[in-house]
Backbone as CSV, one residue per row, in Angstrom:
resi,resn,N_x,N_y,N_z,CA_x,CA_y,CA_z,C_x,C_y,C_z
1,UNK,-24.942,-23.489,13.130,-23.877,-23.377,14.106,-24.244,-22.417,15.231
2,UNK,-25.089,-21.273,14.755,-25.433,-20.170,16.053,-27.127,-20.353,16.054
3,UNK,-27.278,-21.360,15.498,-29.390,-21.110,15.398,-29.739,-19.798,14.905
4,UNK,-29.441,-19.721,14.264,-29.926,-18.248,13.371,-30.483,-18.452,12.303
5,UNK,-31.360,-17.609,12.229,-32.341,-17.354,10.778,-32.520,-15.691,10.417
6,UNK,-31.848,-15.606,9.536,-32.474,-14.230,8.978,-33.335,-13.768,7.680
7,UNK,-33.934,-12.810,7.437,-34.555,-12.631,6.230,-33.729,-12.001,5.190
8,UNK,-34.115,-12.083,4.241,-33.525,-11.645,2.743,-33.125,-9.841,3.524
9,UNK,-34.360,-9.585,3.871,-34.379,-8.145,3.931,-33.238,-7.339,4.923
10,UNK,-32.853,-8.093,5.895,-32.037,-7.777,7.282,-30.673,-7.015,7.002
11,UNK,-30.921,-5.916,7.653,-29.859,-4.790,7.137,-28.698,-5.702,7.388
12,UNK,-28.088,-6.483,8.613,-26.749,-6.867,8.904,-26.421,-8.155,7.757
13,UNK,-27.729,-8.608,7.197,-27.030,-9.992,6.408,-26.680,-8.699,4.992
14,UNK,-27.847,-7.844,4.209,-27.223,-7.266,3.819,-25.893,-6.959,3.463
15,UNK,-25.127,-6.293,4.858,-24.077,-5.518,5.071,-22.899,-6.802,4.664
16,UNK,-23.617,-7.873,5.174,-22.298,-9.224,5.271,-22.299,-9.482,3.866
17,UNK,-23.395,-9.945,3.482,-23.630,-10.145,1.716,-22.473,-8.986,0.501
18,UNK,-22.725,-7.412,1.078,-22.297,-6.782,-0.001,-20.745,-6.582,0.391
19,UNK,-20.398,-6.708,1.738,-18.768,-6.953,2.045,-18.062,-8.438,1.103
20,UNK,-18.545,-9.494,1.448,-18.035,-10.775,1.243,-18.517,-10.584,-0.804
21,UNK,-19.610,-10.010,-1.380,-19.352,-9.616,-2.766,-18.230,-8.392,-3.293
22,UNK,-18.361,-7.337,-2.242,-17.094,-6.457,-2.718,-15.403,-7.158,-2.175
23,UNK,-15.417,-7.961,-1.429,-13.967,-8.615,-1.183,-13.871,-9.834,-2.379
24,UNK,-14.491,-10.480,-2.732,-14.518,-11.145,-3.679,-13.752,-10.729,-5.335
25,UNK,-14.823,-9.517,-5.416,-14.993,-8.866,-6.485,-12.859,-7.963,-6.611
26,UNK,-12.619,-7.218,-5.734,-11.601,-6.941,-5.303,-9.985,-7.323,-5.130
27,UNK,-10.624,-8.680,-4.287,-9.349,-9.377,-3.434,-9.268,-10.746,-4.296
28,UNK,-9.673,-11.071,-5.829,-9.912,-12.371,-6.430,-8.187,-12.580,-6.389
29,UNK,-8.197,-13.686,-7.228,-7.025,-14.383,-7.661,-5.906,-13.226,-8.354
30,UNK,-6.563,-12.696,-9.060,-5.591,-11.679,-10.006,-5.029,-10.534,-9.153
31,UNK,-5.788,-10.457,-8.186,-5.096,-9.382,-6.799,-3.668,-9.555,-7.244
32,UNK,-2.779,-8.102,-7.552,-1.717,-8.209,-7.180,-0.846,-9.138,-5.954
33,UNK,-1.786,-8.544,-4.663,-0.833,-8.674,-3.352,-1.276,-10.568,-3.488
34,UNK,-2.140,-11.315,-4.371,-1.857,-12.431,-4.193,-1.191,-13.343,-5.059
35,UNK,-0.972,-11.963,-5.932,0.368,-13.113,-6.886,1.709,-12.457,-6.453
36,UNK,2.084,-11.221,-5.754,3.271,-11.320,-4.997,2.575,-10.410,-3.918
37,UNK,2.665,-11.841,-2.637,2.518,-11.191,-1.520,3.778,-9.944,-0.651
38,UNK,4.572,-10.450,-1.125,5.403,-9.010,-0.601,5.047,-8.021,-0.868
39,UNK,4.512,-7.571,-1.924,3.619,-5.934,-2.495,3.046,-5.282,-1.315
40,UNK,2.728,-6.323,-0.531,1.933,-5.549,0.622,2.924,-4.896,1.650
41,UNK,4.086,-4.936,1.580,5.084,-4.249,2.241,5.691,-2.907,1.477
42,UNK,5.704,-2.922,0.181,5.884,-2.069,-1.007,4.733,-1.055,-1.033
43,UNK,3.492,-1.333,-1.269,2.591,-0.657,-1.655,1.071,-1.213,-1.275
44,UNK,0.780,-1.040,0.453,-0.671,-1.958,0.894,-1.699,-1.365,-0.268
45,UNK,-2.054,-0.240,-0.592,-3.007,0.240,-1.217,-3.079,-0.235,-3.105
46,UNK,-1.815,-0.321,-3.187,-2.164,-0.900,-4.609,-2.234,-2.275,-4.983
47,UNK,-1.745,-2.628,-4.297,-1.265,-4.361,-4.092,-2.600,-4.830,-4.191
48,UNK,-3.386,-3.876,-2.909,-4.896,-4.587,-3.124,-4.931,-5.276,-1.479
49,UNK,-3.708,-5.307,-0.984,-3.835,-5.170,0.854,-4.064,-4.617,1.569
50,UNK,-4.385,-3.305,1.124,-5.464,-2.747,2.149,-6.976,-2.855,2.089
51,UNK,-7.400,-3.212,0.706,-8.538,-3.586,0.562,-9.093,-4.838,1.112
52,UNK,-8.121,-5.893,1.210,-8.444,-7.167,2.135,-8.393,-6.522,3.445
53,UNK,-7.465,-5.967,4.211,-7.420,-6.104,5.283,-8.396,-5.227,6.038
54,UNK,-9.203,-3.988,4.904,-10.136,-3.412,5.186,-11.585,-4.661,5.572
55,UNK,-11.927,-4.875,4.315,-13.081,-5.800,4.333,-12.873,-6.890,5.098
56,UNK,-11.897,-7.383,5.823,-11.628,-8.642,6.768,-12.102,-7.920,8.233
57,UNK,-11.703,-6.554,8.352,-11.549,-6.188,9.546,-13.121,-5.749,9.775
58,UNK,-13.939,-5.294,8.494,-15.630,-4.841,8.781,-16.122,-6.764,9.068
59,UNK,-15.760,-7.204,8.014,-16.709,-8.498,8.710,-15.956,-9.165,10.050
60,UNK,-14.830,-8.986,10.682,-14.831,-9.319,11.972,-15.462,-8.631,12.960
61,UNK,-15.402,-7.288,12.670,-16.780,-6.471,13.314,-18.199,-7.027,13.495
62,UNK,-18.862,-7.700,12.472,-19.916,-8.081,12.206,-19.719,-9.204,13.177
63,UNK,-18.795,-10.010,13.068,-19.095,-11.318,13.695,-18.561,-11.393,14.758
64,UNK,-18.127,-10.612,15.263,-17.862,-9.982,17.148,-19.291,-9.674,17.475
65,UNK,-19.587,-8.627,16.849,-20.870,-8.309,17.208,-21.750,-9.702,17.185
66,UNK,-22.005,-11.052,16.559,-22.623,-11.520,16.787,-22.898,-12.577,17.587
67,UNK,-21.332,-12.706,17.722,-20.773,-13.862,19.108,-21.229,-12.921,20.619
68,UNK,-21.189,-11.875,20.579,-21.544,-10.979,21.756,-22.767,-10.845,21.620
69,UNK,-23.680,-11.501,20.772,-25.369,-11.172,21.169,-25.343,-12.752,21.182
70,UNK,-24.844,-13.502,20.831,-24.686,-15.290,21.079,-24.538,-15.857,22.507
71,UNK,-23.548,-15.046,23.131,-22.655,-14.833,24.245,-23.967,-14.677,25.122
72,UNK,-24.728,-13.435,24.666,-25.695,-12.780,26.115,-27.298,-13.713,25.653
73,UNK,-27.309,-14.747,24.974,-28.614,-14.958,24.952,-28.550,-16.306,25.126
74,UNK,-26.891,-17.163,25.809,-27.093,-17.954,25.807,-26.812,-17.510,27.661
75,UNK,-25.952,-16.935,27.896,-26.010,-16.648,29.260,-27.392,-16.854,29.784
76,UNK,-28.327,-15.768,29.011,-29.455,-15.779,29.690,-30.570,-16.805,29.775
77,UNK,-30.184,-17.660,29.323,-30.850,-19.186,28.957,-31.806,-18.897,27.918
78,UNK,-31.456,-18.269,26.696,-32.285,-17.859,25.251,-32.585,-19.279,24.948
79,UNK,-33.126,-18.974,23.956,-33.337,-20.104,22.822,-32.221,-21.061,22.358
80,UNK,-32.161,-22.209,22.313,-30.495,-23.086,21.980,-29.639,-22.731,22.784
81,UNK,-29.716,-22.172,23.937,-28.383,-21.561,24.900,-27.307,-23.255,24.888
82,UNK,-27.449,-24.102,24.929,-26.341,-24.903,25.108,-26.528,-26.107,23.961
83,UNK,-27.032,-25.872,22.798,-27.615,-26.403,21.829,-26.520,-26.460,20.606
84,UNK,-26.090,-25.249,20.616,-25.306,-25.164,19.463,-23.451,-25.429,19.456
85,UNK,-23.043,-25.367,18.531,-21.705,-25.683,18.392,-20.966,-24.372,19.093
86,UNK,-21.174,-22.796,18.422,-20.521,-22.123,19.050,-20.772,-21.614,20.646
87,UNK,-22.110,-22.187,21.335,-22.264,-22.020,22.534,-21.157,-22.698,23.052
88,UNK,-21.189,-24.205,22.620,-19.982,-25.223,23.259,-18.814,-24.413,23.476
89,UNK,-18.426,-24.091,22.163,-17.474,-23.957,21.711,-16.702,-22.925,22.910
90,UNK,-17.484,-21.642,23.153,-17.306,-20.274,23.962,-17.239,-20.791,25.221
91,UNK,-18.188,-21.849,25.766,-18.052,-22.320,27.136,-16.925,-23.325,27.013
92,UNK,-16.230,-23.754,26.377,-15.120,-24.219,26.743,-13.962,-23.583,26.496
93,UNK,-13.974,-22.689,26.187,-12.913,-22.010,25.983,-13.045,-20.166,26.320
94,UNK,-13.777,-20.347,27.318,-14.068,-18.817,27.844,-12.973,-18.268,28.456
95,UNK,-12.910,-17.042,27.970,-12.143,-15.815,28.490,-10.543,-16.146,27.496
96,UNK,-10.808,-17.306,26.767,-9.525,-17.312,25.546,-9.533,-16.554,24.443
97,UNK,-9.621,-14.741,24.593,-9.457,-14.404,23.213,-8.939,-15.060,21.755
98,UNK,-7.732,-15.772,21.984,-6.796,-16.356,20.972,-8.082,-17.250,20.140
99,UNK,-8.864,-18.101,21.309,-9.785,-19.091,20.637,-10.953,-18.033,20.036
100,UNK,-11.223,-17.795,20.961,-12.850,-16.676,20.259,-12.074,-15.975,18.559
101,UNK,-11.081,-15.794,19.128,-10.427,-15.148,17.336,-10.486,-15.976,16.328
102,UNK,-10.437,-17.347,16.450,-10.090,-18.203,15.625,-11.683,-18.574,15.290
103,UNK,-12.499,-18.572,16.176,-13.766,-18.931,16.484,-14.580,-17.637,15.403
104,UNK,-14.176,-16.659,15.423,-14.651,-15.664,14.154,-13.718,-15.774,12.875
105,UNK,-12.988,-16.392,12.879,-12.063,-16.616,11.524,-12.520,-17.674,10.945
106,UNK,-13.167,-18.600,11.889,-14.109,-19.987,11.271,-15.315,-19.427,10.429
107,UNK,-16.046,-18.921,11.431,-16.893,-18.023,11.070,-17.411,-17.442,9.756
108,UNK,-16.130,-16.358,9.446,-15.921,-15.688,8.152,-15.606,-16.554,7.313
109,UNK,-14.628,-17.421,7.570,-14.537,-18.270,6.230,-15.700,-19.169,5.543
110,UNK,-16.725,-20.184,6.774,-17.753,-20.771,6.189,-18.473,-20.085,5.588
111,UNK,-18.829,-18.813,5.784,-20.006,-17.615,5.308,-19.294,-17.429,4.266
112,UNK,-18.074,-16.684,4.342,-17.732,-16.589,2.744,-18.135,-18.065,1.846
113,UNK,-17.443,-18.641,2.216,-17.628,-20.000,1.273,-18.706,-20.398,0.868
114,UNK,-19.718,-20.393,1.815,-20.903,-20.758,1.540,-21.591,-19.596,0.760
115,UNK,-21.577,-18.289,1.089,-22.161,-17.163,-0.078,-21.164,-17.467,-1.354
116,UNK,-20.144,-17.563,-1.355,-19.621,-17.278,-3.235,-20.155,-18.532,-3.125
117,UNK,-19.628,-19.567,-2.931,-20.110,-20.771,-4.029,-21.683,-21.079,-4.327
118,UNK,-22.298,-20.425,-3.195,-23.474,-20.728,-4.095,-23.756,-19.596,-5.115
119,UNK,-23.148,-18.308,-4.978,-23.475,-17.150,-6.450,-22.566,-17.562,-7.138
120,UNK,-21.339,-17.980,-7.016,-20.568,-18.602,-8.227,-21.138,-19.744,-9.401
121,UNK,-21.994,-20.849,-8.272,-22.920,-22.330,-9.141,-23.770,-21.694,-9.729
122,UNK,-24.548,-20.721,-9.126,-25.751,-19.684,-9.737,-25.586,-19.044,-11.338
123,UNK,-24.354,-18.274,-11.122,-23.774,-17.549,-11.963,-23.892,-18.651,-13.614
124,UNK,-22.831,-19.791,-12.959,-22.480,-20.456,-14.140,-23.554,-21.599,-14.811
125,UNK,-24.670,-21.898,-13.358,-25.867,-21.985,-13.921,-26.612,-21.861,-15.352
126,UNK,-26.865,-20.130,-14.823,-27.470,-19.323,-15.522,-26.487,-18.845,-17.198
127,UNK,-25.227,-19.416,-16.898,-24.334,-18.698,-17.933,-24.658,-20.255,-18.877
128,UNK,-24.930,-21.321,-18.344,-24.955,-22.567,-19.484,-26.519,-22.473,-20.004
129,UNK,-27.403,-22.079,-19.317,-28.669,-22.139,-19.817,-28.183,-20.759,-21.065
130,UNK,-27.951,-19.865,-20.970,-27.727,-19.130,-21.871,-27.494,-19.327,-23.535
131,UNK,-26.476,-20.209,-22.928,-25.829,-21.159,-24.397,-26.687,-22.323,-24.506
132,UNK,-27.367,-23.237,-23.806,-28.081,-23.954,-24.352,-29.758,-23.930,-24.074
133,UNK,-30.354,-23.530,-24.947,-31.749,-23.012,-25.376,-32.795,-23.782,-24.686
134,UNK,-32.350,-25.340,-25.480,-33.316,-26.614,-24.827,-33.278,-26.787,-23.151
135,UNK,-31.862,-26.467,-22.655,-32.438,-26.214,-21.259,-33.258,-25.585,-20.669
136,UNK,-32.936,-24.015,-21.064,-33.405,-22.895,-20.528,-35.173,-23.362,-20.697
137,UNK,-35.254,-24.234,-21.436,-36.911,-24.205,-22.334,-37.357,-24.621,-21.484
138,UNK,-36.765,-26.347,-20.623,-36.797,-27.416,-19.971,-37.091,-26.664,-18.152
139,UNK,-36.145,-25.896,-18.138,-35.874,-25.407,-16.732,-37.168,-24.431,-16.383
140,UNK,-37.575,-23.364,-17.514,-38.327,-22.605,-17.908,-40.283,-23.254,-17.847
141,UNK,-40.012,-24.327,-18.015,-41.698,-25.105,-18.119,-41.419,-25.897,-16.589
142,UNK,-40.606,-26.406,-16.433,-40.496,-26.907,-14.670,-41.016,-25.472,-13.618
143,UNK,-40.028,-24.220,-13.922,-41.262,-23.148,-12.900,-42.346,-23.249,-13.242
144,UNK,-42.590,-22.954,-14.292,-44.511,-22.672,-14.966,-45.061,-23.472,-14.494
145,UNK,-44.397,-25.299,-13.958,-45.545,-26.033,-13.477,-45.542,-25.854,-12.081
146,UNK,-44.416,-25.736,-11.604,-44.401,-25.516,-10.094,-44.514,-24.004,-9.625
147,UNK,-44.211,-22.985,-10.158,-44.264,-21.966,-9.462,-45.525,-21.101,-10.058
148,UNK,-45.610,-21.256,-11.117,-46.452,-20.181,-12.381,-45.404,-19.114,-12.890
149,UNK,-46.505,-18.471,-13.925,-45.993,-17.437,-14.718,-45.962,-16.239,-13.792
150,UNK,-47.093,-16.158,-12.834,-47.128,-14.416,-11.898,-46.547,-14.437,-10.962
151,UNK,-45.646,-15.340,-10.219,-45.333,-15.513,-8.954,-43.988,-15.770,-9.045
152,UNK,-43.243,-15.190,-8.557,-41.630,-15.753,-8.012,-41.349,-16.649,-7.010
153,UNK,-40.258,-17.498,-7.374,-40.012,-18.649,-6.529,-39.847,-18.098,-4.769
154,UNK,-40.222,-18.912,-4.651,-39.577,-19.153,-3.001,-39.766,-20.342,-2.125
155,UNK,-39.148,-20.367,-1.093,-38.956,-21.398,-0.529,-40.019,-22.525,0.082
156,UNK,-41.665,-21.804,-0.245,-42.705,-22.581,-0.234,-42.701,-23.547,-1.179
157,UNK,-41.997,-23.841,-2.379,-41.920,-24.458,-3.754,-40.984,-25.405,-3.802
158,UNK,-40.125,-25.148,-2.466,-39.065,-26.238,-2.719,-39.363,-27.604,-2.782
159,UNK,-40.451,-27.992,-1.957,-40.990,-29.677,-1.315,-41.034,-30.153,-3.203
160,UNK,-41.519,-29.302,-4.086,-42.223,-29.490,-5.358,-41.436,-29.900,-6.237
């Protein structure tokens, strides 16, 4: 959507990674304030509404900040300057805060979605190989042929 690539290592995916795991971890289903949302008028801090509205408000930070380096590199005729969806998106609807807001609320939500569900499939993955042996055995001799015993996977291995 923005032509971006980052590395594992990159302090800001980092920062997005351990926000969208601590709001997760935090703000789940059992959240008070989301089995009675009125709590958050009673008590933001215990309810567990200030903790959402904390971690909502750092990753809109993040993704201001990244529509504003999106913003200046498509101005400047960067790389994909009129290529991508949110370039479109900003040039048609420039100088509409209301839209650019909604335009980082899109944002946050695909990233969330797309980080838990894939550590959620991961998770429960790894939680069925647990319980069943013959997989783990099965899954376990598929690296050894494709990746080896000394080497950790990565994305050179995928074609395999």
């Amino acid at each position: 959507m923005m032509d971006l690539q980052y590395r594992l290592q990159d302090a800001r995916m980092q920062r997005m990674f351990g926000l969208v795991r601590e709001f997760v971890q935090r703000c789940g289903p059992l959240c008070p304030v989301n089995l009675a949302p009125w709590l958050r008028f009673v008590s933001p801090r215990w309810s567990g509404f200030a903790a959402v509205r904390d971690h909502r408000d750092a990753l809109m930070t993040l993704f201001d900040e990244l529509l504003d380096e999106h913003r200046a590199k498509a101005a400047g005729g960067g790389e994909g300057s009129d290529a991508d969806l949110v370039t479109r998106y900003l040039a048609e609807h420039k100088g509409d805060r209301a839209a650019e807001l909604n335009l980082v609320f899109i944002l946050m939500d695909l990233f969330i979605a797309g980080s838990e569900t894939t550590a959620s499939s991961l998770s429960w993955a790894l939680l069925f190989m647990v319980r069943e042996a013959e997989v783990q055995r099965r899954v376990q001799r598929e690296l050894d042929a494709v990746v080896g015993r000394h080497r950790l996977p990565s994305l050179e291995h995928q074609a395999r």
